[in-house]
N, CA and C atoms of all chains as a GROMACS GRO file, in nm:
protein
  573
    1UNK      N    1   1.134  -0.513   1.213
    1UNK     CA    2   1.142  -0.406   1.314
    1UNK      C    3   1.025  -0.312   1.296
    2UNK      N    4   0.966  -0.254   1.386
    2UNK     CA    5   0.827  -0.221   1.386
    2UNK      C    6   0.859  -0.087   1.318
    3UNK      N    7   0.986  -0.013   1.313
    3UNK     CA    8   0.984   0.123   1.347
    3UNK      C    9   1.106   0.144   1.191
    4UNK      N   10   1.081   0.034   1.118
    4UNK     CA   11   1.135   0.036   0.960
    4UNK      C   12   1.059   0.012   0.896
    5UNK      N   13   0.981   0.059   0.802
    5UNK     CA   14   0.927  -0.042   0.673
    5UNK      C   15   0.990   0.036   0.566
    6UNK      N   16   1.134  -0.009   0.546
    6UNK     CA   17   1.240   0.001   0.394
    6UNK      C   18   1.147  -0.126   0.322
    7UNK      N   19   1.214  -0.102   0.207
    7UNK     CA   20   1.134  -0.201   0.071
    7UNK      C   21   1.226  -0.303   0.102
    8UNK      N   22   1.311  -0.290   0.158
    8UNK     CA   23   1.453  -0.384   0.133
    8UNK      C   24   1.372  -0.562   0.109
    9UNK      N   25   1.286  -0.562   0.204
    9UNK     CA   26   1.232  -0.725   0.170
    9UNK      C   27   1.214  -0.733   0.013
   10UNK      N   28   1.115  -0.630  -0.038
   10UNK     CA   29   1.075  -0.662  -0.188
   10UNK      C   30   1.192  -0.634  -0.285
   11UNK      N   31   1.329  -0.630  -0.234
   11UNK     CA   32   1.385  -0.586  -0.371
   11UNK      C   33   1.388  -0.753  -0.428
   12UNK      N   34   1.427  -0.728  -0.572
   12UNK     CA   35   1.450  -0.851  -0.663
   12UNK      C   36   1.341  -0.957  -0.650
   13UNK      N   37   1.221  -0.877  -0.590
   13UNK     CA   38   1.073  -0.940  -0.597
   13UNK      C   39   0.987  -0.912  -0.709
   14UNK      N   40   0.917  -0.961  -0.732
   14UNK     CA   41   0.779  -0.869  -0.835
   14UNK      C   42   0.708  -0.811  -0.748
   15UNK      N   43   0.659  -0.690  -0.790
   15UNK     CA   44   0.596  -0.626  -0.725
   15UNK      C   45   0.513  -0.550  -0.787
   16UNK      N   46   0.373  -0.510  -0.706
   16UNK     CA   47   0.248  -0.438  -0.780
   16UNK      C   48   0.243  -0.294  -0.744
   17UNK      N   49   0.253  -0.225  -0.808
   17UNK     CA   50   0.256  -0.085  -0.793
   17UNK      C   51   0.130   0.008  -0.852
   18UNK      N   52   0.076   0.046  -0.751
   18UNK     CA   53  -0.029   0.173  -0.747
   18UNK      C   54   0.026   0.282  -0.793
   19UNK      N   55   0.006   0.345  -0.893
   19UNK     CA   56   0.044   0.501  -0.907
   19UNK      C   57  -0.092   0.628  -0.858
   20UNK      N   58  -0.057   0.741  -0.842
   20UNK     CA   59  -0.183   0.854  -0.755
   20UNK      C   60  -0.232   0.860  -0.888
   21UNK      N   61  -0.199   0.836  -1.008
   21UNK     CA   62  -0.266   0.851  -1.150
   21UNK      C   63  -0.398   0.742  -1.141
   22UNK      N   64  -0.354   0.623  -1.040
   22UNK     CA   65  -0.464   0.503  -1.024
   22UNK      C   66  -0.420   0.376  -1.199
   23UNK      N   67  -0.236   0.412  -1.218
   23UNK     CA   68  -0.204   0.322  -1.308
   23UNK      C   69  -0.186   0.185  -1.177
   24UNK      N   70  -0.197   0.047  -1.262
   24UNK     CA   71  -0.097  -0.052  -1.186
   24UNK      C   72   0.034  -0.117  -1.302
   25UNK      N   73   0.155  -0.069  -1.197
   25UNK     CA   74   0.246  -0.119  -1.273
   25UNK      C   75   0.306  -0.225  -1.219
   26UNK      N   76   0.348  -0.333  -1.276
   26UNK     CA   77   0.412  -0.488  -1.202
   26UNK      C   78   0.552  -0.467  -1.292
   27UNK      N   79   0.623  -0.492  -1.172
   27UNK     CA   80   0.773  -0.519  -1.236
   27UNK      C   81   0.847  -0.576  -1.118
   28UNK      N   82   0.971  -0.596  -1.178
   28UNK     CA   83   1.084  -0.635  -1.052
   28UNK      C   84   1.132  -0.523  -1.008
   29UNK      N   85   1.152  -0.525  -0.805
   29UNK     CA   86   1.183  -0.388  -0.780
   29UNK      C   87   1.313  -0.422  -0.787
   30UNK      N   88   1.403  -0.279  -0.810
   30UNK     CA   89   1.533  -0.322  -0.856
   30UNK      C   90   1.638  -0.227  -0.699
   31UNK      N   91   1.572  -0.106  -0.682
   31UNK     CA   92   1.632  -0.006  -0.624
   31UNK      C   93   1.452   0.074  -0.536
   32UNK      N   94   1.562   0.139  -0.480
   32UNK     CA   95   1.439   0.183  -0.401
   32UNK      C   96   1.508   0.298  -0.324
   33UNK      N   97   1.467   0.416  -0.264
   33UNK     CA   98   1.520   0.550  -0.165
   33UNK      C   99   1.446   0.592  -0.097
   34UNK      N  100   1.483   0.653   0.033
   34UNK     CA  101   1.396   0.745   0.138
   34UNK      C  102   1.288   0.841   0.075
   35UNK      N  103   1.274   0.887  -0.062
   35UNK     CA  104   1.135   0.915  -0.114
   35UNK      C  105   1.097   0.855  -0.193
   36UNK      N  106   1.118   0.694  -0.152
   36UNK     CA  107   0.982   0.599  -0.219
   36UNK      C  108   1.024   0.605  -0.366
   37UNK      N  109   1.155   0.676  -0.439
   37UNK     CA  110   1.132   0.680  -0.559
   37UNK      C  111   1.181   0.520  -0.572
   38UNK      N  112   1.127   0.418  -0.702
   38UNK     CA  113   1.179   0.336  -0.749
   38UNK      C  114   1.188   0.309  -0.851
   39UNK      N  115   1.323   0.156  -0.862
   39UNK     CA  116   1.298   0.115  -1.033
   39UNK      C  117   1.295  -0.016  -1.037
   40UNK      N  118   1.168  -0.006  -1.120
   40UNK     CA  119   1.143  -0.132  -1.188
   40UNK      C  120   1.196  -0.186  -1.318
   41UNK      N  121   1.253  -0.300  -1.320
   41UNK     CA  122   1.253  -0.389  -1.435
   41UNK      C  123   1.160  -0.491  -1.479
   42UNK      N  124   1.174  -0.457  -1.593
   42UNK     CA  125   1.084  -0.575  -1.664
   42UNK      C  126   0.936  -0.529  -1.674
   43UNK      N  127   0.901  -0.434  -1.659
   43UNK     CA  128   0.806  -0.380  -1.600
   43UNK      C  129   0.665  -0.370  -1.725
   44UNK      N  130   0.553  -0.402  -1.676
   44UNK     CA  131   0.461  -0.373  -1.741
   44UNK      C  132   0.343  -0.320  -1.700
   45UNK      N  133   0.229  -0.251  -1.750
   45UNK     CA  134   0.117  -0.181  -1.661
   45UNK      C  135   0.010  -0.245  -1.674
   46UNK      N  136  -0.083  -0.266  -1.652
   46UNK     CA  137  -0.191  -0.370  -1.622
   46UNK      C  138  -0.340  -0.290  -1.642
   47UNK      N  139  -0.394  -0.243  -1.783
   47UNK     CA  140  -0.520  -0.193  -1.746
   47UNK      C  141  -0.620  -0.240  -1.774
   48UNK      N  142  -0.689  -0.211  -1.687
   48UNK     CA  143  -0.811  -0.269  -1.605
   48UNK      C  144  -0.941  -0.182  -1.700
   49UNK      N  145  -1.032  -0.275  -1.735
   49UNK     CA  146  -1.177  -0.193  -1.826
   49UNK      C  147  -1.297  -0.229  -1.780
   50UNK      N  148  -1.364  -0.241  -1.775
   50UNK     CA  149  -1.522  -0.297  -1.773
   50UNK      C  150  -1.605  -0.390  -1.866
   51UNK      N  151  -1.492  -0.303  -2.005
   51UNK     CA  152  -1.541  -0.381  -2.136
   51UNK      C  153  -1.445  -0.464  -2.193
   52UNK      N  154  -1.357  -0.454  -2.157
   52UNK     CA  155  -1.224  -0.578  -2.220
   52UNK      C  156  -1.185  -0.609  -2.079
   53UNK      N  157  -1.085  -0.738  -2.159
   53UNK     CA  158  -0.998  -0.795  -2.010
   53UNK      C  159  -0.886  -0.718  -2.016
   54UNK      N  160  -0.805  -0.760  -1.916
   54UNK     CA  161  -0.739  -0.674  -1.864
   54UNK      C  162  -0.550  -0.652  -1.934
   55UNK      N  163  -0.539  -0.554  -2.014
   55UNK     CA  164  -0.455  -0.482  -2.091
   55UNK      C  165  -0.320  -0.533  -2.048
   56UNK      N  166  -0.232  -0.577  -2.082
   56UNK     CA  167  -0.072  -0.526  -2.000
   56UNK      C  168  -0.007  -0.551  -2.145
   57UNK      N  169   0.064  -0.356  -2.120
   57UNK     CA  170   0.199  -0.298  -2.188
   57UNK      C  171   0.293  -0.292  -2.120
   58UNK      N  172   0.360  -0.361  -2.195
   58UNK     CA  173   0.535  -0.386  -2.171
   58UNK      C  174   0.580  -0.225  -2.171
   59UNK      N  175   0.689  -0.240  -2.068
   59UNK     CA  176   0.722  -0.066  -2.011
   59UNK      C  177   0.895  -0.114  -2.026
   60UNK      N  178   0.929  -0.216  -1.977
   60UNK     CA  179   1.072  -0.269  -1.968
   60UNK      C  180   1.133  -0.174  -1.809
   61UNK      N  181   1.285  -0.125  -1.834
   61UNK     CA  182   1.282  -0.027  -1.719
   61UNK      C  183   1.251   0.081  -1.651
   62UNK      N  184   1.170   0.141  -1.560
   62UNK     CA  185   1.097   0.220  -1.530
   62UNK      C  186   1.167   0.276  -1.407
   63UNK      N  187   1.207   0.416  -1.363
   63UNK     CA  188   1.228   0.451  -1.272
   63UNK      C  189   1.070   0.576  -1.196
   64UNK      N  190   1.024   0.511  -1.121
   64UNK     CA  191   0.916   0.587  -1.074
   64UNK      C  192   0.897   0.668  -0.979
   65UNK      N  193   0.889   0.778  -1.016
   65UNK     CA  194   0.942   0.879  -0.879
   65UNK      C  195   0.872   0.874  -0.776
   66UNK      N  196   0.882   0.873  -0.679
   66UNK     CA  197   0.816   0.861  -0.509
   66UNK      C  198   0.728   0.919  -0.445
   67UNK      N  199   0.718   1.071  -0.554
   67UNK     CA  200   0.586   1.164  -0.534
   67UNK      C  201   0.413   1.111  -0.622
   68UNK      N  202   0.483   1.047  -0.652
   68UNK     CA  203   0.382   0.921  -0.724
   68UNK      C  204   0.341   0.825  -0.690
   69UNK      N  205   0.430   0.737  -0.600
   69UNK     CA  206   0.324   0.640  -0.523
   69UNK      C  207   0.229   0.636  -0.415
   70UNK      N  208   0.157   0.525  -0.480
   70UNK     CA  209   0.062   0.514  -0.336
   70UNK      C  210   0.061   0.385  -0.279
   71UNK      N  211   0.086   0.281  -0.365
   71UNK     CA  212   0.084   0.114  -0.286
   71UNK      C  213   0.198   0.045  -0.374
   72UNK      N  214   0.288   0.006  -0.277
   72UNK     CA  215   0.384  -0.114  -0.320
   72UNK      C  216   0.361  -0.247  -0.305
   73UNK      N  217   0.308  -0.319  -0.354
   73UNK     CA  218   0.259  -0.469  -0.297
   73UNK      C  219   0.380  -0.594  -0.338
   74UNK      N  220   0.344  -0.674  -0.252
   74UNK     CA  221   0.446  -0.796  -0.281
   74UNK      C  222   0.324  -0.878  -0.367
   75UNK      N  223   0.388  -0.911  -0.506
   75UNK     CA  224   0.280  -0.998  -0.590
   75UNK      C  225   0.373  -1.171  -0.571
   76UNK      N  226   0.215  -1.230  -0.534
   76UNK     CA  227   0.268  -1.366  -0.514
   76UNK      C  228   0.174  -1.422  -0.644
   77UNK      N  229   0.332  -1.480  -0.688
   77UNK     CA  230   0.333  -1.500  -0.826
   77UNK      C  231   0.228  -1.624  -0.832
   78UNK      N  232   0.225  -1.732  -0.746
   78UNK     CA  233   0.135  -1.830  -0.742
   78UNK      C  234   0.021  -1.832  -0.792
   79UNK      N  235  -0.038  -1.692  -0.681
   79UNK     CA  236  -0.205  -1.650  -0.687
   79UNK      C  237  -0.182  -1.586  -0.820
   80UNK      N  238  -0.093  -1.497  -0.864
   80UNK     CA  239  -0.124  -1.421  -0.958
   80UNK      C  240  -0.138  -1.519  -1.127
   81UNK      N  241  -0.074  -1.658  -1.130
   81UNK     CA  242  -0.092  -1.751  -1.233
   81UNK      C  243  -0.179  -1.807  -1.251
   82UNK      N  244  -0.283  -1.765  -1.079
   82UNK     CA  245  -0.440  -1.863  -1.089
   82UNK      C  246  -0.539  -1.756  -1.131
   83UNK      N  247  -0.488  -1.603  -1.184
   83UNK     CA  248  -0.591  -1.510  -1.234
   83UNK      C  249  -0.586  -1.556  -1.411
   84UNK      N  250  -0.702  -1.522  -1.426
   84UNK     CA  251  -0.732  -1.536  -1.568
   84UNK      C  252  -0.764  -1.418  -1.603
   85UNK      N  253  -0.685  -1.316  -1.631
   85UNK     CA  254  -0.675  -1.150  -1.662
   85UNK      C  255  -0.780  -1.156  -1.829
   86UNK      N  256  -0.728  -1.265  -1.871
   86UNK     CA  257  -0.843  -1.181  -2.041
   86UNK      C  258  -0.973  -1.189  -2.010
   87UNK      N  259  -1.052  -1.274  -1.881
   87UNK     CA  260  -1.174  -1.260  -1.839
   87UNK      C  261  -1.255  -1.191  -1.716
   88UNK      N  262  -1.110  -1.129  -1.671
   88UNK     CA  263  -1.131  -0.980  -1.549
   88UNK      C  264  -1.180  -0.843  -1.603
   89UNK      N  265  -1.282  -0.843  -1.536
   89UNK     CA  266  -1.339  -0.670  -1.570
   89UNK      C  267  -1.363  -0.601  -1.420
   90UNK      N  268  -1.288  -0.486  -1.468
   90UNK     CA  269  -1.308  -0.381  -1.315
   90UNK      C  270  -1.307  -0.298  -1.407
   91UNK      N  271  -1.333  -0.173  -1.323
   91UNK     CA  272  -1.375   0.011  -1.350
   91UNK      C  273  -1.183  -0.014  -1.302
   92UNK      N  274  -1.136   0.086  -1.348
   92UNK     CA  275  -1.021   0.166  -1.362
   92UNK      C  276  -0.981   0.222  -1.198
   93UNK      N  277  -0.867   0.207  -1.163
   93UNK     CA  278  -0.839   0.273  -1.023
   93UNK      C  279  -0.863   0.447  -1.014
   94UNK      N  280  -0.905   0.491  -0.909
   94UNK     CA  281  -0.965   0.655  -0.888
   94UNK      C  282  -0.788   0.704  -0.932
   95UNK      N  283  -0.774   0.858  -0.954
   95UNK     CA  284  -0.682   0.865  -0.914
   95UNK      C  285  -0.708   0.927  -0.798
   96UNK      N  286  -0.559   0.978  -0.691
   96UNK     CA  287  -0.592   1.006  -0.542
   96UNK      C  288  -0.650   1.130  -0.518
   97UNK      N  289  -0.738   1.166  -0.467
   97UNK     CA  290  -0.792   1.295  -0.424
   97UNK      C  291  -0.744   1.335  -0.326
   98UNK      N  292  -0.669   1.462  -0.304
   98UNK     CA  293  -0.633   1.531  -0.160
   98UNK      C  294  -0.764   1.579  -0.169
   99UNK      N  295   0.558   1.306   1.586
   99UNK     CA  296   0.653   1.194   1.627
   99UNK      C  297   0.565   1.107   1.716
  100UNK      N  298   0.400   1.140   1.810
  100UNK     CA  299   0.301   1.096   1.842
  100UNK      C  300   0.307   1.046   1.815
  101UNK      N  301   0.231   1.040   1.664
  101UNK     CA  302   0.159   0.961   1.586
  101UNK      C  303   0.231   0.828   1.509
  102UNK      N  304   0.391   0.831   1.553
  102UNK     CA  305   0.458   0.717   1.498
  102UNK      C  306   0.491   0.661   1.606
  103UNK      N  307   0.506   0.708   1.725
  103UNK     CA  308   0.463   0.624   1.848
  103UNK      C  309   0.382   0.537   1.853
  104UNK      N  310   0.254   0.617   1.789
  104UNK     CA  311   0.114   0.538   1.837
  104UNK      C  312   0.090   0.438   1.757
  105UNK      N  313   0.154   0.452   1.669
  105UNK     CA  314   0.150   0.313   1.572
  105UNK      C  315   0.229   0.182   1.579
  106UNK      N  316   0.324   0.250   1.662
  106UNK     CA  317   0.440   0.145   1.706
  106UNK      C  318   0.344   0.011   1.793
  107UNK      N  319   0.283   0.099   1.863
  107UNK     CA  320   0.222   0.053   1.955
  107UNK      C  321   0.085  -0.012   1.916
  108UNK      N  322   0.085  -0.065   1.778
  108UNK     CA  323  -0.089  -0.122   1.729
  108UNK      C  324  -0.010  -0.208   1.653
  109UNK      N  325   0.108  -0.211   1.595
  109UNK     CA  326   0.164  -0.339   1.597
  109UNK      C  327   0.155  -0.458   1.559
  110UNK      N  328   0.097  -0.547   1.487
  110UNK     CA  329   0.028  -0.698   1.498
  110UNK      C  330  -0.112  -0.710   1.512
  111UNK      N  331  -0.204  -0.595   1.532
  111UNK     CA  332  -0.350  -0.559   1.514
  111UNK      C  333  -0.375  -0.540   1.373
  112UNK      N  334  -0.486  -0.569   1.335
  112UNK     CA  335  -0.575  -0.560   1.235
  112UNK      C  336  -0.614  -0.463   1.213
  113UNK      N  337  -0.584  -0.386   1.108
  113UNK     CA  338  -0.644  -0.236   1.089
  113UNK      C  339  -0.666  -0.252   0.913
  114UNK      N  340  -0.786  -0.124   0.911
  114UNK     CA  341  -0.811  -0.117   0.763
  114UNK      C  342  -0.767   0.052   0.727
  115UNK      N  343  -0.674   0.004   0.628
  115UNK     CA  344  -0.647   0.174   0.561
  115UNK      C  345  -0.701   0.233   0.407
  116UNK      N  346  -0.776   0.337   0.434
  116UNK     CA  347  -0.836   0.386   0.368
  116UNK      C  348  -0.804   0.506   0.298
  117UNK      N  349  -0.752   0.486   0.133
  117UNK     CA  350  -0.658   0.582   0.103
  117UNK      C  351  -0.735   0.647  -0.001
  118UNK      N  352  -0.669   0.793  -0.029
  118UNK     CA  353  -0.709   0.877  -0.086
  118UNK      C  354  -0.796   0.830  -0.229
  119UNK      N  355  -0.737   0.736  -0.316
  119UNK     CA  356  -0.796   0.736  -0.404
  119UNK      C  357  -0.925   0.614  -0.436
  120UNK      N  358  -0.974   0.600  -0.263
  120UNK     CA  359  -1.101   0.551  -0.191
  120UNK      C  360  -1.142   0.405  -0.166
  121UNK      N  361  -0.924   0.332  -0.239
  121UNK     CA  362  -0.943   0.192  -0.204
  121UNK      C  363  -0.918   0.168  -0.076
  122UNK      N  364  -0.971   0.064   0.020
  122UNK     CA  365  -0.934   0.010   0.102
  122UNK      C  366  -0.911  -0.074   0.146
  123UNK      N  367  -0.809  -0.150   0.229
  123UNK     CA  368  -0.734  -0.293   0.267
  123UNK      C  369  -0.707  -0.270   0.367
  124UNK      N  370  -0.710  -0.397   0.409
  124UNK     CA  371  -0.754  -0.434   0.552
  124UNK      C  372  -0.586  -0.501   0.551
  125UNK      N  373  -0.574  -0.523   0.693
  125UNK     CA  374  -0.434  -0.623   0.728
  125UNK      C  375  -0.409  -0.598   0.880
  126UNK      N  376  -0.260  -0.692   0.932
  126UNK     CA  377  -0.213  -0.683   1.025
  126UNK      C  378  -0.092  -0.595   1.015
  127UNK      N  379  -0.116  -0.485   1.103
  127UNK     CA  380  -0.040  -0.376   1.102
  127UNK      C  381   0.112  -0.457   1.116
  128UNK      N  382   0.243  -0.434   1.035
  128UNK     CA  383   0.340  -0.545   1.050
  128UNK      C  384   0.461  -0.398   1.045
  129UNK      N  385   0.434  -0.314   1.017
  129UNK     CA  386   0.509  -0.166   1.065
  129UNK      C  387   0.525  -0.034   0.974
  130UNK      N  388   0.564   0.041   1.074
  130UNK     CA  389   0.536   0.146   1.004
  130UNK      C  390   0.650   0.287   1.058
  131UNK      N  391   0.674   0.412   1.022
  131UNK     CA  392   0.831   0.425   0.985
  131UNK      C  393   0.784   0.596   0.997
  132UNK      N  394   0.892   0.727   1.052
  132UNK     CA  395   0.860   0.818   1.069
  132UNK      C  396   0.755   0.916   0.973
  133UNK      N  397   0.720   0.866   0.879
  133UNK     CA  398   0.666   0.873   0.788
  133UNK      C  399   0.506   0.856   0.745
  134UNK      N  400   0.519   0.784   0.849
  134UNK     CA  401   0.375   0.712   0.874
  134UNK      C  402   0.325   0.626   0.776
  135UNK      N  403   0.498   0.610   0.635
  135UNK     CA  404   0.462   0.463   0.579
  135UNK      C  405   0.405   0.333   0.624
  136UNK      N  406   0.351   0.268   0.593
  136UNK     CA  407   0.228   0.175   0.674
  136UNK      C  408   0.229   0.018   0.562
  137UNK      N  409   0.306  -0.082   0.656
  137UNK     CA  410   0.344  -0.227   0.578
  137UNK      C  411   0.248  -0.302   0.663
  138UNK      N  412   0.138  -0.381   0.588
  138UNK     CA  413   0.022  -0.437   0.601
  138UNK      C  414   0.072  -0.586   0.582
  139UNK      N  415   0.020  -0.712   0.638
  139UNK     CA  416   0.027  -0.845   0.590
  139UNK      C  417  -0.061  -0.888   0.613
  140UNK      N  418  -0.100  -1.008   0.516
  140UNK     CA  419  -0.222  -1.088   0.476
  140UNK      C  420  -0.331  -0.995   0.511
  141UNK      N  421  -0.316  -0.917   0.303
  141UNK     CA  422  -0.394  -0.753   0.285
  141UNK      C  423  -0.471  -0.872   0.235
  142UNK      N  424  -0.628  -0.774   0.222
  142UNK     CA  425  -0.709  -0.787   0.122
  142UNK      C  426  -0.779  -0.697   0.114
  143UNK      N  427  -0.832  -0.633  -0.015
  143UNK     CA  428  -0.905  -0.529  -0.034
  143UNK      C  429  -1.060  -0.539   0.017
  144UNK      N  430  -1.112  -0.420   0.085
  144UNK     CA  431  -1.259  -0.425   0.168
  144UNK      C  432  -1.339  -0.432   0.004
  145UNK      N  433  -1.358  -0.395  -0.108
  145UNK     CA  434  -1.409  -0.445  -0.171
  145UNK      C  435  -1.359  -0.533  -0.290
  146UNK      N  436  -1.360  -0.670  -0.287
  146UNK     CA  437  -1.257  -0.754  -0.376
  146UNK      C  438  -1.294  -0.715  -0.486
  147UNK      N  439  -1.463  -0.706  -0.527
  147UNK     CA  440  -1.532  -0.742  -0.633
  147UNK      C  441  -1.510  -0.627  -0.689
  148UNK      N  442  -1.531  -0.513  -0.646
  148UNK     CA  443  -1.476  -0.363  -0.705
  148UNK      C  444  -1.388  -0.354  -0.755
  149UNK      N  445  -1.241  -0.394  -0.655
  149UNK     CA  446  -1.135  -0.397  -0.667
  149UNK      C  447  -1.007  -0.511  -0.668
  150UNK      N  448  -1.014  -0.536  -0.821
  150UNK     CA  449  -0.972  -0.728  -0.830
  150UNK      C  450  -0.834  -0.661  -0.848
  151UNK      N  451  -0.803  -0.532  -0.851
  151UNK     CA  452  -0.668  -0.477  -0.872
  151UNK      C  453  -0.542  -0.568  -0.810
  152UNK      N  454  -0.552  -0.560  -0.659
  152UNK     CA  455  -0.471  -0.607  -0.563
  152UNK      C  456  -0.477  -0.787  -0.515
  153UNK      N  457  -0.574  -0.868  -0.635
  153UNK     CA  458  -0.590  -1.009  -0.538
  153UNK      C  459  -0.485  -1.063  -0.548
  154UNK      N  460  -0.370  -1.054  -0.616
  154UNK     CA  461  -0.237  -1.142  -0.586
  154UNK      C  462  -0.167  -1.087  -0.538
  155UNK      N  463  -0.181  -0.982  -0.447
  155UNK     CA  464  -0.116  -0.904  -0.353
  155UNK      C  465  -0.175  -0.961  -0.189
  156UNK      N  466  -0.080  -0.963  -0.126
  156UNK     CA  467  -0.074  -1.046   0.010
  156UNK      C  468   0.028  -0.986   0.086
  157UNK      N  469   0.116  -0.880   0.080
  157UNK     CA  470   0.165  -0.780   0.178
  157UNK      C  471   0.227  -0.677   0.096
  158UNK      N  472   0.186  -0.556   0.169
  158UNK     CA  473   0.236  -0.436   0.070
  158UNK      C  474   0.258  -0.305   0.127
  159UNK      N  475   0.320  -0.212   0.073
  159UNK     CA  476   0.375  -0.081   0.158
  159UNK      C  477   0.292   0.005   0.118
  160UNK      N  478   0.226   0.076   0.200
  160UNK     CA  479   0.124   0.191   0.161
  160UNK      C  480   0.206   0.314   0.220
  161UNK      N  481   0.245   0.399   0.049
  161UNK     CA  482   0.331   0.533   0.106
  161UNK      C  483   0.201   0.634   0.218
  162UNK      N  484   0.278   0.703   0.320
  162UNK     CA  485   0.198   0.801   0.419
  162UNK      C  486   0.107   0.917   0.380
  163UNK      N  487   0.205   0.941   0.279
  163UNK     CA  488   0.107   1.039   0.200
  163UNK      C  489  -0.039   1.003   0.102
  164UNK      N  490  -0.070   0.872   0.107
  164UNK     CA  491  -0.167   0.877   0.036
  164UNK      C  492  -0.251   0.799   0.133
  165UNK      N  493  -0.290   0.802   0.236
  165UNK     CA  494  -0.356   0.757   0.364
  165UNK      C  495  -0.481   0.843   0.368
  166UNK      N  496  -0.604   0.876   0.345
  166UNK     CA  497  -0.696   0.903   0.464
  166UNK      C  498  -0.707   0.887   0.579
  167UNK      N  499  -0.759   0.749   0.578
  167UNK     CA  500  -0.761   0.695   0.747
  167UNK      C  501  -0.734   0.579   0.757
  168UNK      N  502  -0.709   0.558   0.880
  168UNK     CA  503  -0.708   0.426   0.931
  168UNK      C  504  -0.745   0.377   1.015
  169UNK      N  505  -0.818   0.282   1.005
  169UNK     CA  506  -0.975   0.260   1.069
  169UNK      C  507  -0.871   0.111   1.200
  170UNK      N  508  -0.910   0.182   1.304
  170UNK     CA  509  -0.826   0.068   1.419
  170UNK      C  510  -0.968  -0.018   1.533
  171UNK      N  511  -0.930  -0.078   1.547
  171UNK     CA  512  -0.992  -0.219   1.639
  171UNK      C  513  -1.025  -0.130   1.740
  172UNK      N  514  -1.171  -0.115   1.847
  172UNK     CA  515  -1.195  -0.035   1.918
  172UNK      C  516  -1.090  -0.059   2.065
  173UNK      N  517  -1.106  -0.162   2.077
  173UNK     CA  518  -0.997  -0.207   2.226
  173UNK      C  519  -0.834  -0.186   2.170
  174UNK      N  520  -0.802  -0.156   2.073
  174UNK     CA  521  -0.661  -0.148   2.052
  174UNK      C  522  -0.594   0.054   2.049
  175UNK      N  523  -0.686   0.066   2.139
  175UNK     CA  524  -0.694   0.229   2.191
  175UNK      C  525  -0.695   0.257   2.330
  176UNK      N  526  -0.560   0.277   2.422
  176UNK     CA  527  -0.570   0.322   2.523
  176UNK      C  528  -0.570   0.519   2.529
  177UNK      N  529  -0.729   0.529   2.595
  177UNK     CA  530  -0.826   0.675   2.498
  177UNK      C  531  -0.674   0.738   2.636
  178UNK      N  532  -0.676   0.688   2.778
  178UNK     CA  533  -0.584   0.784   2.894
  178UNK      C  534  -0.475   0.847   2.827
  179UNK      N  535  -0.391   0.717   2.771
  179UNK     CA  536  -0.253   0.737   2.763
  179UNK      C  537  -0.243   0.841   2.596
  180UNK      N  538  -0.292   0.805   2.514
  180UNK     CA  539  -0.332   0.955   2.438
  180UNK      C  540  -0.356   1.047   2.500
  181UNK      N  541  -0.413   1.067   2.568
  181UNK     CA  542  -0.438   1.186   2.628
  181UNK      C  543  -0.369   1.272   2.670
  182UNK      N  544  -0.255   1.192   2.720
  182UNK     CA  545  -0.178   1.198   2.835
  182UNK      C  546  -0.056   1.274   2.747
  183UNK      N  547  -0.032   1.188   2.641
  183UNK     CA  548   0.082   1.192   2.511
  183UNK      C  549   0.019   1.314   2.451
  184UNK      N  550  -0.082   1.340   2.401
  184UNK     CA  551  -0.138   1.498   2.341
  184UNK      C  552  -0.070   1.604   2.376
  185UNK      N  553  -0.149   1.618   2.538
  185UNK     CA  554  -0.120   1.706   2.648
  185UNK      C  555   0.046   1.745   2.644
  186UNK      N  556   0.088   1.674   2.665
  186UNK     CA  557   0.246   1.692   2.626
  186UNK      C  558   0.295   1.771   2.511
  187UNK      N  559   0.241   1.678   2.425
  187UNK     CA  560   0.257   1.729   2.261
  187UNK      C  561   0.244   1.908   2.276
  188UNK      N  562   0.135   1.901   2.274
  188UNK     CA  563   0.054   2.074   2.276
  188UNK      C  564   0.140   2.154   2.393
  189UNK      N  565   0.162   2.068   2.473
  189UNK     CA  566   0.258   2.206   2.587
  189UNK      C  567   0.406   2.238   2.514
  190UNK      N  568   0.458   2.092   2.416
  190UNK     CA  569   0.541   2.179   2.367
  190UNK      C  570   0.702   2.099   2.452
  191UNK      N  571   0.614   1.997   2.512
  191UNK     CA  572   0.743   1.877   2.635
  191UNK      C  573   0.804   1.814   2.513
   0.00000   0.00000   0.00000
């Protein structure tokens, strides 16, 4: 429906999460509310360097409040098994500037 | 309430959104909610190589509040009927 976008598709999905800090956290979405707050299980954060590959700490359950996000993505697990993260280098996400 | 009109109405168009913290992804606008939350499909980020953050990401919810802009298809703008919808707006109809 053009005039909904609830998470409801991504629950009990993996999912990639942008924080305005410019963290990425991947977990299963578990719950979700009208201010975007959510919780993830299983959850781990993914950081990104220039000079190493790419970091992920185990977080386990995470409830992330909604004044904090900026991107919920649906991670398709497929593509994400054809990345080779210990040989990825990026600069770090901005955090958001008003 | 315009402006979630006007989106209703771009719909299945290709738009790129450009958010505050200066990433941007492109997609088919697939909907979006009083909020001006904004659900994109078959995303990809305008710079991959910059930003390898999102490549196993392929549809995703971009909260409203962290939007700059959003960059729309020039023909997927009727400039009248804005106009028309403004005018309203501002009188207050």
């Amino acid at each position: 429906m053009a005039s909904d976008t609830g998470l409801e598709l991504l629950i009990e999905q993996t999912t990639s999460v942008i924080t305005n800090d410019g963290r990425n956290i991947v977990g299963v979405l578990k719950g979700f509310d009208q201010a975007t707050n959510l919780i993830l299980d299983e959850s781990h954060e993914r950081v990104y360097s220039t000079k190493a590959g790419v970091e992920q700490l185990v977080l386990g359950l995470y409830i992330i409040r909604g004044d904090n996000i900026s991107v919920v993505g649906e991670l398709d697990e497929e593509l994400d098994s054809n990345l080779n993260l210990s040989s990825l280098r990026a600069h770090p996400l901005k955090p958001v500037g008003h | 309430m315009l402006f979630f009109s006007y989106f209703k109405e771009l719909v299945g168009k290709e738009v790129t959104v450009e958010l505050k913290n200066d990433l941007a992804i492109t997609g088919t606008l697939h909907s979006v909610d009083q909020y001006l939350n904004i659900k994109l499909e078959n995303t990809r980020v305008v710079d991959e190589a910059k930003y390898p953050h999102m490549l196993s990401v392929k549809n995703c919810f971009i909260r409203g509040s962290v939007v700059r802009y959003v960059q729309l298809p020039p023909d997927g703008v009727d400039v009248e009927i804005l106009h028309d919808a403004t005018r309203r707006e501002a009188r207050g109809t």
